[in-house]
C-alpha positions as CSV (number, residue, x, y, z in Angstrom):
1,X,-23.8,14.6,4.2
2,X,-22.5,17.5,6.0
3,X,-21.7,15.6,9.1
4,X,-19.7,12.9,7.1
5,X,-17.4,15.2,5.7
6,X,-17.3,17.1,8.9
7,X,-16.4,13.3,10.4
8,X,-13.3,13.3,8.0
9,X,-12.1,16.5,8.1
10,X,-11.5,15.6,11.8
11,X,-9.1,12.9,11.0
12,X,-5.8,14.5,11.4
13,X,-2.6,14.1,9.3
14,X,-1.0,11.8,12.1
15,X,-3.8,9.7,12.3
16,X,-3.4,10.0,8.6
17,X,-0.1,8.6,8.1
18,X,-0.5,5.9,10.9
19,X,-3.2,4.4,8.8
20,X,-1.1,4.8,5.3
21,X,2.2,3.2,6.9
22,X,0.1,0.3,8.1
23,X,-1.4,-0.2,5.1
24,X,1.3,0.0,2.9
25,X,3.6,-2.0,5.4
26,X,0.9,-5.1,5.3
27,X,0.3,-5.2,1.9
28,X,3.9,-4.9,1.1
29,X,4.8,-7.8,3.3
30,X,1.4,-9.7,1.8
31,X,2.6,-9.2,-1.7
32,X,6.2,-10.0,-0.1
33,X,4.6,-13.6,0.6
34,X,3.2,-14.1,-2.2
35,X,5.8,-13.0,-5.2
36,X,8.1,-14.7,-3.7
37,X,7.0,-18.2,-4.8
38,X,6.0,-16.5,-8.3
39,X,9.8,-16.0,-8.7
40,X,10.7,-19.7,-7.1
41,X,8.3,-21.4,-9.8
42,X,10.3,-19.5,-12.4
43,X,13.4,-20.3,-11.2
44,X,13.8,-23.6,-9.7
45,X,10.4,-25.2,-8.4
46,X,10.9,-26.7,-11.7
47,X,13.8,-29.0,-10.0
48,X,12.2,-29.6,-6.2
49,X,8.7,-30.4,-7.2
50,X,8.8,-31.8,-11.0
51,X,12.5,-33.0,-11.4
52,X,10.9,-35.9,-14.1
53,X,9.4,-33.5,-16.6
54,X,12.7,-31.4,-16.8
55,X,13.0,-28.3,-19.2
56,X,10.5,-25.9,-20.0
57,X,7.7,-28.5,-19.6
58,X,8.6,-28.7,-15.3
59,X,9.2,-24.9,-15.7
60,X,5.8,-24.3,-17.0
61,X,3.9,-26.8,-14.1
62,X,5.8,-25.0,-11.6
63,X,4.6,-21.7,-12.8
64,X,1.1,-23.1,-13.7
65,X,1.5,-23.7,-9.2
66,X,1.4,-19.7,-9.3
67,X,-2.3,-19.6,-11.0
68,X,-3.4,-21.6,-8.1
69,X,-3.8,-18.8,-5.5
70,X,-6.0,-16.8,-8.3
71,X,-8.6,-19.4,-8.5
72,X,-9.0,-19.2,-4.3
73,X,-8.5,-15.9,-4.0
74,X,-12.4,-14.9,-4.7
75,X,-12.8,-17.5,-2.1
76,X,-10.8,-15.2,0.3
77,X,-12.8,-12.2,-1.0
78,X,-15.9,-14.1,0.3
79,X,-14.9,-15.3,3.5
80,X,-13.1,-12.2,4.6
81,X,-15.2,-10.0,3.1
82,X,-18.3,-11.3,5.4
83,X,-15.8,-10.8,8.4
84,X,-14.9,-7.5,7.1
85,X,-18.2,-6.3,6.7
86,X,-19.4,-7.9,10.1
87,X,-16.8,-7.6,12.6
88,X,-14.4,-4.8,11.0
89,X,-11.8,-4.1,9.0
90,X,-8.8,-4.1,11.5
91,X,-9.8,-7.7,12.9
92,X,-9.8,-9.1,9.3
93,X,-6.7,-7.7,8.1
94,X,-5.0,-8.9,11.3
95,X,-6.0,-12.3,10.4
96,X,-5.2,-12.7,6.3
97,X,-1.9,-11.0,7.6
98,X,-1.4,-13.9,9.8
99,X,-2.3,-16.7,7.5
100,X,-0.4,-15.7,4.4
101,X,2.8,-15.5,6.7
102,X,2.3,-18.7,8.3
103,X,1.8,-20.5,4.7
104,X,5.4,-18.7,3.1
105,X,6.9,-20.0,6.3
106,X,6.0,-23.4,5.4
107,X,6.5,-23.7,2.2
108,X,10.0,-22.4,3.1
109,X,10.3,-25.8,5.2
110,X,8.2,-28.1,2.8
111,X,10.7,-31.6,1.4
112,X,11.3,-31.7,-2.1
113,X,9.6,-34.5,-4.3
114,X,12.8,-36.7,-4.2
115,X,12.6,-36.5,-0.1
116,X,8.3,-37.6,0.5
117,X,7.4,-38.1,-3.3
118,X,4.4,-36.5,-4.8
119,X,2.8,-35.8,-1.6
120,X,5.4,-32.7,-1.8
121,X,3.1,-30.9,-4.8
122,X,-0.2,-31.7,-3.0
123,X,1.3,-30.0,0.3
124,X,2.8,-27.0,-2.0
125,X,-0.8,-26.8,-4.1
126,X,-2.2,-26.4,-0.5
127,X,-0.2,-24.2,0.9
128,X,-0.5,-21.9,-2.7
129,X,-4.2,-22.1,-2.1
130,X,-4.0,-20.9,1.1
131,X,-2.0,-18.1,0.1
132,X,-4.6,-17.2,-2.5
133,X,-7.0,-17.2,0.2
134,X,-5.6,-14.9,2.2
135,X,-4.5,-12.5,0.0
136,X,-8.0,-12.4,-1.4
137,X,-9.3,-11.4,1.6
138,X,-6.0,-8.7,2.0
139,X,-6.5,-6.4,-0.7
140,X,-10.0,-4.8,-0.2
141,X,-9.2,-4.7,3.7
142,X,-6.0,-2.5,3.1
143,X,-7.8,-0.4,0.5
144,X,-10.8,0.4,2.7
145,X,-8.0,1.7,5.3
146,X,-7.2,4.6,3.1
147,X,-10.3,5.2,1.6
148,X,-12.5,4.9,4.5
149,X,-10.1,7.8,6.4
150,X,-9.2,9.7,3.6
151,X,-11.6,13.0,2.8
152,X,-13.1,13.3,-0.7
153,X,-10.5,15.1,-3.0
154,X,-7.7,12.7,-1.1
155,X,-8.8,9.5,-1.3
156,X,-6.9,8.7,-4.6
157,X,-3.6,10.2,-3.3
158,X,-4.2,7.8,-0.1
159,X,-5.0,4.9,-2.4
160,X,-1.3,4.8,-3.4
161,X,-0.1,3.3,-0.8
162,X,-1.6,0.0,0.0
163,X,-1.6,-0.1,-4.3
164,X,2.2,0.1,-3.7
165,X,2.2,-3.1,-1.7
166,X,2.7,-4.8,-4.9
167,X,5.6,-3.1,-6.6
168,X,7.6,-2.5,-3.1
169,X,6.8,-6.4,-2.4
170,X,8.0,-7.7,-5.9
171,X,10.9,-5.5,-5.4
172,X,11.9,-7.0,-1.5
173,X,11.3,-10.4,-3.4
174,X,13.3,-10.3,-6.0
175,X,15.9,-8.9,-3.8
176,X,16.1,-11.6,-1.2
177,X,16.4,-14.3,-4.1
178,X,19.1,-12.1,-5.9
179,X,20.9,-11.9,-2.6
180,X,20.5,-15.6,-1.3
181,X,21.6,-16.9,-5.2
182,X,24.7,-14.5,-5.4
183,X,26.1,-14.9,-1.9
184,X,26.3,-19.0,-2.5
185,X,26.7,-22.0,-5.2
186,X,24.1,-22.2,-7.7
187,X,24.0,-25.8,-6.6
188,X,23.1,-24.7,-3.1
189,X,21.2,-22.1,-3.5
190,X,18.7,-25.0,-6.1
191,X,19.2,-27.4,-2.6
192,X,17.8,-25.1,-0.2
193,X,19.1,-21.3,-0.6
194,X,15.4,-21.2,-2.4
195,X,14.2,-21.8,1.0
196,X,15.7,-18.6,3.2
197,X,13.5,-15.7,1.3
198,X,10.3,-17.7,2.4
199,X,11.5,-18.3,5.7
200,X,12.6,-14.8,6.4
201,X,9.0,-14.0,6.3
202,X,8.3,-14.3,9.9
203,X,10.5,-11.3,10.3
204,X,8.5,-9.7,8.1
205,X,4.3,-10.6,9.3
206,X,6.2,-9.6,13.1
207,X,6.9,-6.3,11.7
208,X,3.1,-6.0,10.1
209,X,1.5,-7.3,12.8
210,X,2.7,-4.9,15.1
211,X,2.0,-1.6,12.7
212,X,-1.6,-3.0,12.0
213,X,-2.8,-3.6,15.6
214,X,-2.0,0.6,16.3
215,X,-4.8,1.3,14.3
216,X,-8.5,2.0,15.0
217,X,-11.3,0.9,12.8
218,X,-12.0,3.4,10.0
219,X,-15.3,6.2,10.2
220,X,-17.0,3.8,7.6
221,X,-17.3,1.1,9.4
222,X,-17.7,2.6,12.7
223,X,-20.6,4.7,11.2
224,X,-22.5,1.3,9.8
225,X,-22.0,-0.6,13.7
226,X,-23.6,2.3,15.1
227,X,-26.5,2.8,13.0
228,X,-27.2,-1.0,13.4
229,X,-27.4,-1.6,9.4
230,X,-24.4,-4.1,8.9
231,X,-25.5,-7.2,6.5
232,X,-26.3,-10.8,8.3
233,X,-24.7,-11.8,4.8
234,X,-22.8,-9.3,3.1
235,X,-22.1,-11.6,0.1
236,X,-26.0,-12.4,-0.8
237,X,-26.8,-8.8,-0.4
238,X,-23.7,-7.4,-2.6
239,X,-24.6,-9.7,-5.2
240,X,-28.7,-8.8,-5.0
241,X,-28.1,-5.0,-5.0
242,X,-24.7,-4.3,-6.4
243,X,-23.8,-7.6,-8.8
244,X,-23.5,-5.1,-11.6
245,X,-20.8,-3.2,-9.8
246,X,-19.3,-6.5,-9.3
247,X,-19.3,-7.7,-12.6
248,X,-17.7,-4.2,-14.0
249,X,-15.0,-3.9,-11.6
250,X,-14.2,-7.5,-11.9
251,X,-13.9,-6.6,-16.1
252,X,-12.0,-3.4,-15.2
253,X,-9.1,-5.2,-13.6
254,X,-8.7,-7.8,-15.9
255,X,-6.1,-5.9,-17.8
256,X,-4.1,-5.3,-14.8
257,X,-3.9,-9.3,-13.4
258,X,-3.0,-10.0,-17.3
259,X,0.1,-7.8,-16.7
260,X,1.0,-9.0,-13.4
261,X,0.9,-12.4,-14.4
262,X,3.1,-11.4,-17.3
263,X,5.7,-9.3,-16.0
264,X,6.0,-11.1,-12.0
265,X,6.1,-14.5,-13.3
266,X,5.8,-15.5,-17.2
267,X,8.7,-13.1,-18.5
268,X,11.3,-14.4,-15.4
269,X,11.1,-17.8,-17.0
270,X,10.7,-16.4,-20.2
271,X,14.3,-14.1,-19.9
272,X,15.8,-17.5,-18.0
273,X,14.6,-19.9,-20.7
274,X,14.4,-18.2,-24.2
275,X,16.4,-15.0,-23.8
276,X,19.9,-16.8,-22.3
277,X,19.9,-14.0,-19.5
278,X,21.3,-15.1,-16.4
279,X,19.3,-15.5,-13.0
280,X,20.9,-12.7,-11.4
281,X,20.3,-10.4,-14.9
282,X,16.7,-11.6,-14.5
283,X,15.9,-10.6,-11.1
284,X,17.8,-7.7,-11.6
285,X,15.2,-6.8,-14.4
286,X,12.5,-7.5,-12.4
287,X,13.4,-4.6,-9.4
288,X,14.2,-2.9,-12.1
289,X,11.0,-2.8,-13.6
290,X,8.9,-3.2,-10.4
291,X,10.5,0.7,-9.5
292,X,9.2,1.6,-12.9
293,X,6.0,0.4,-11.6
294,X,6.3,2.4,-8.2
295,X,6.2,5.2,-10.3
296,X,3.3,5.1,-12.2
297,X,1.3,4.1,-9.6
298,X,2.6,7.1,-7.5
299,X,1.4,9.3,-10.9
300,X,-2.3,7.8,-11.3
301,X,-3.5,8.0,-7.9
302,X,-2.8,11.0,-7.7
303,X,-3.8,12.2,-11.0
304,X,-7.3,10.2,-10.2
305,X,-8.2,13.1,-7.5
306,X,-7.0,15.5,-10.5
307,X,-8.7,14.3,-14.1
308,X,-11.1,11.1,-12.0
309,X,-10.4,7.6,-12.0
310,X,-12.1,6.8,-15.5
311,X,-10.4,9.1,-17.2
312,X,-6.5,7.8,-15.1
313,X,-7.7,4.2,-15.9
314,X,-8.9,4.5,-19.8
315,X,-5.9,5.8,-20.6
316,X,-4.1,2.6,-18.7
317,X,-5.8,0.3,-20.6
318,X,-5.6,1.7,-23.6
319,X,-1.7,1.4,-23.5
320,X,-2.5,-2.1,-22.4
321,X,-3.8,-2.3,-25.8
322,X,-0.1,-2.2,-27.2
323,X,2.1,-2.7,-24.5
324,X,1.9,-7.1,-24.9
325,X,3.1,-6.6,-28.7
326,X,5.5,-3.8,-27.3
327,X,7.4,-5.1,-24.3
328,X,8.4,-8.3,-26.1
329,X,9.7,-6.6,-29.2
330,X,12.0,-4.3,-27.3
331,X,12.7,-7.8,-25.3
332,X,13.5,-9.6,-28.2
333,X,17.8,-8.5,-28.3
334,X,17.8,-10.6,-25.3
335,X,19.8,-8.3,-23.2
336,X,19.6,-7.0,-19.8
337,X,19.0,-3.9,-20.7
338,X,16.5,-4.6,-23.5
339,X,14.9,-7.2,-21.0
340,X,14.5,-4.7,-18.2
341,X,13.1,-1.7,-20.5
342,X,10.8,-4.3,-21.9
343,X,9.1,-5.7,-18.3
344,X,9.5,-2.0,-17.3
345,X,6.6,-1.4,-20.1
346,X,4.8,-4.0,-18.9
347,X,4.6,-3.6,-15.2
348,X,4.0,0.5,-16.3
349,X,0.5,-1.0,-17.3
350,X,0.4,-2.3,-14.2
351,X,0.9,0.7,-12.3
352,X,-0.9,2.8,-14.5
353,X,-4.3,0.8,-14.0
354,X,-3.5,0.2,-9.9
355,X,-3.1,3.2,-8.6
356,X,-6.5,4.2,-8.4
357,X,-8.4,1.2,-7.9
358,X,-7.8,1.7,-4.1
359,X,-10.1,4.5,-4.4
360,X,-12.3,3.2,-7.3
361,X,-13.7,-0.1,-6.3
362,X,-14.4,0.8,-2.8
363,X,-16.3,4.2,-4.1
364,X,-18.6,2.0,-6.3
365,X,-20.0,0.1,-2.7
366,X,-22.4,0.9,-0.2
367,X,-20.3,1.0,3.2
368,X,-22.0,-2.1,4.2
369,X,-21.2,-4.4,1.5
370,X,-17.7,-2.4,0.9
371,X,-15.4,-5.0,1.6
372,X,-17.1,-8.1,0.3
373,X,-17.9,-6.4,-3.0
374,X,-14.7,-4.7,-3.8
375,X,-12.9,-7.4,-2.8
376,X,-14.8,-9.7,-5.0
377,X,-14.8,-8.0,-7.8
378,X,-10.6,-7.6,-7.8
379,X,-10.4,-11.4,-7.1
380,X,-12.9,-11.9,-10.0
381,X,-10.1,-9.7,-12.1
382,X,-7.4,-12.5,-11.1
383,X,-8.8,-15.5,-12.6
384,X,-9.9,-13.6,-16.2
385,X,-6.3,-12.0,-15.7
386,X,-4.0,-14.5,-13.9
387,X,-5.8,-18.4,-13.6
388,X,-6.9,-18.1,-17.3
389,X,-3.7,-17.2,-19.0
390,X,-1.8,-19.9,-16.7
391,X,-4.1,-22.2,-18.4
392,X,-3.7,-21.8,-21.5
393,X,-0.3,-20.1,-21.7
394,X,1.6,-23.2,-22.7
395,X,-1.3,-23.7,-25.9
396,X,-1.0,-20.3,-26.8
397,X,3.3,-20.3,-27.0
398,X,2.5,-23.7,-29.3
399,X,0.8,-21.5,-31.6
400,X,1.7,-18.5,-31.4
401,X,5.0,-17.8,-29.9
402,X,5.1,-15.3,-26.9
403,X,2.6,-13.2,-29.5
404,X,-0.1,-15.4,-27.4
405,X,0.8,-14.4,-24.2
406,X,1.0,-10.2,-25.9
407,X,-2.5,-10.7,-28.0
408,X,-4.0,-12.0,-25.0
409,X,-3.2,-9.7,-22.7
410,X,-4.5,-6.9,-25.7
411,X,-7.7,-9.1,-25.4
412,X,-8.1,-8.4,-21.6
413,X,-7.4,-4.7,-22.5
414,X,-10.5,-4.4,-24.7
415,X,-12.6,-5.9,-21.9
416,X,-11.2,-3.3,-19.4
417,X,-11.6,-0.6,-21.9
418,X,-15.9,-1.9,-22.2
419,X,-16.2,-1.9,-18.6
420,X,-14.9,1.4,-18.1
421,X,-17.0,3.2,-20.6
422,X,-20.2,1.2,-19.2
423,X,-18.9,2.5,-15.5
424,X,-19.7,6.1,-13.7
425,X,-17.0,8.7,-12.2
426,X,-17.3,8.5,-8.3
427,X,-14.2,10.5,-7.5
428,X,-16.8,13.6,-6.2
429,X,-19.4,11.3,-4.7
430,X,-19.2,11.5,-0.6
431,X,-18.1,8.2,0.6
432,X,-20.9,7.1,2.7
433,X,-24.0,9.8,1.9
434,X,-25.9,7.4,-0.5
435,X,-25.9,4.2,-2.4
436,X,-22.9,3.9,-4.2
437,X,-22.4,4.6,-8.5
438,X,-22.2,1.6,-11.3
């Protein structure tokens, strides 16, 4: 144990901040990718993929697109996760990097339904599950940067910043729409303005590319290639030894895939559609918010190292217990203002929950099953959190009115909230001295 920490302590503050830049550059970008169409089904996938439904009905199977990436992404989790586990981090990342750019590009050049017919979804539902895919395998990769560097006492702190991939991402996202709509015709910008965020990718995977392949692999994984003891199948071997760990972190980030879905996707249509806000005042929101969201990640990773994750994320899901209900009250004036204090809320539950979970899920591993189980058990999260509601989110407005979409998300609150009490503190454990907590 001594030697580990004596391993870390050796990792100096440049190495330090190479390893946080890359990680927070790829994941950025990632998340770049893939909000990007979340704000295009909202806003006018509706009109190039399903022109015959028209209204809210082509709105809502253009957003149900969105919840396809959820369902693959614990396929991505498994397939990445056995490379990350076998062949190394770095290598992985390079390659989920690589995928996710190439499918935005596309989809930036894919015809519209009136151009090749209905072959036009079935190409977009691919390229979406692609997406999901690679993203799936993204997330545990950039965590596992931090983490695996970072000495204990730090490692929340260090989580931050592939947890602000999301927020920084939804923020560069919104802002390229916002700038392609206002700088032409609405009537172009529906045509193929939609296009130039998702094309203007490839700047962005050339810039990621080149910050990820400075880096070395990280002391975890080094330590498990030279002691010989890497998994022939890291998946069948999480799921024998650590399926509990699985199953708990998969029920402790439900609540936080419930409020991305909400506050990314459902409430841009939902400010569009039912509120009478303009697209700009909607994306507006939406960076608004997403800064909010910055924040409060910022304030719970490092609070983690401070009070320890359960107590940081307990307290998160707890105001995810009231924050549905809450953001669409304040919301319900249907102005700017009131829109972007009421997302703000939202995504705050967001960023209250993520910013340790860089720090949490990987502690609950062994080193040898790091990436495949953490990464499953987040990807797990986004189909209890994002699929599910996508499925049932047009049943639940019949019923209920947008008190659906805030109930449920108070449902996936609760199940956070059980997971958490049934889980263990690992904020003091050494990283890689023993078999990792439940």
């Amino acid at each position: 144990m001594a030697q580990i920490a004596a391993d870390r302590a050796e990792v100096d503050g440049r190495t330090m901040r190479r390893v946080a830049t890359a990680s927070l550059t790829g994941t950025t970008i990632e998340f770049y990718d893939f909000l990007i169409y979340g704000l295009a089904a909202a806003l006018v996938f509706n009109a190039v993929f399903f022109p015959s439904m028209g209204g809210p009905e082509g709105t809502m199977a253009s957003i149900a697109t969105f919840g396809v990436a959820f369902v693959f992404r614990p396929l991505g989790a498994i397939l990445f996760g056995h490379y990350g586990d076998r062949i190394g981090r770095k290598a992985t990342l390079i390659t989920t990097l690589m995928i996710m750019g190439t499918s935005t590009f596309a989809i930036g050049l894919l015809p519209s339904v009136e151009s090749i017919g209905k072959g036009a979804v079935v190409i977009l539902v691919l390229l979406r599950a692609l997406q999901g895919i690679a993203l799936g395998g993204e997330w545990a990769g950039a965590a596992l940067l931090t983490t695996e560097y970072a000495a204990r006492g730090q490692r929340g702190r260090y989580s931050m910043f592939p947890q602000l991939g999301p927020s920084l991402g939804l923020i560069l996202a919104a802002a390229a729409m916002l700038t392609t709509f206002r700088l032409m015709e609405p009537a172009a910008f529906a045509a193929w303005g939609w296009r130039i965020p998702f094309l203007a990718s490839a700047v962005l995977i050339a810039v990621g590319l080149w910050v990820r392949l400075k880096i070395a692999e990280t002391p975890s994984f080094k330590k498990v290639q030279s002691a010989g003891t890497r998994s022939a199948l890291p998946f069948v071997g999480c799921i024998r030894d650590q399926w509990r760990q699985v199953l708990l972190s998969g029920g402790i980030m439900a609540v936080v895939f419930g409020a991305f879905y909400t506050g990314a996707s459902f409430m841009v249509a939902h400010a569009v559609g039912t509120l009478g806000l303009s697209m700009s005042q909607a994306l507006l929101g939406v960076i608004v918010a997403a800064f909010a969201m910055s924040l409060t990640v910022i304030a719970s990773a490092w609070l983690s190292d401070v009070l320890g994750r359960r107590v940081v994320l307990l307290i998160g899901a707890a105001f995810g217990l009231v924050a549905g209900p809450l953001s669409f009250a304040v919301m319900e004036p249907g102005s700017f203002a009131s829109f972007a204090l009421g997302n703000s809320l939202m995504l705050c539950v967001l960023g209250l929950n993520y910013g340790p979970i860089a720090a949490f899920l990987p502690e609950m591993f062994q080193a040898k099953y790091r990436y495949t189980g953490a990464g499953l058990g987040y990807n797990i999260a986004g189909i209890l959190g994002g699929a599910v509601p996508l499925v049932i989110a047009e049943d639940l407005l019949a019923r209920w009115g947008t008190d659906g979409i805030a109930y449920f998300l108070s449902a996936l609150a609760v199940l956070s909230i059980g997971c958490l009490l049934m889980a263990k503190e690992t904020s003091g454990v050494e990283l890689d001295a023993e078999p990792a907590l439940a």
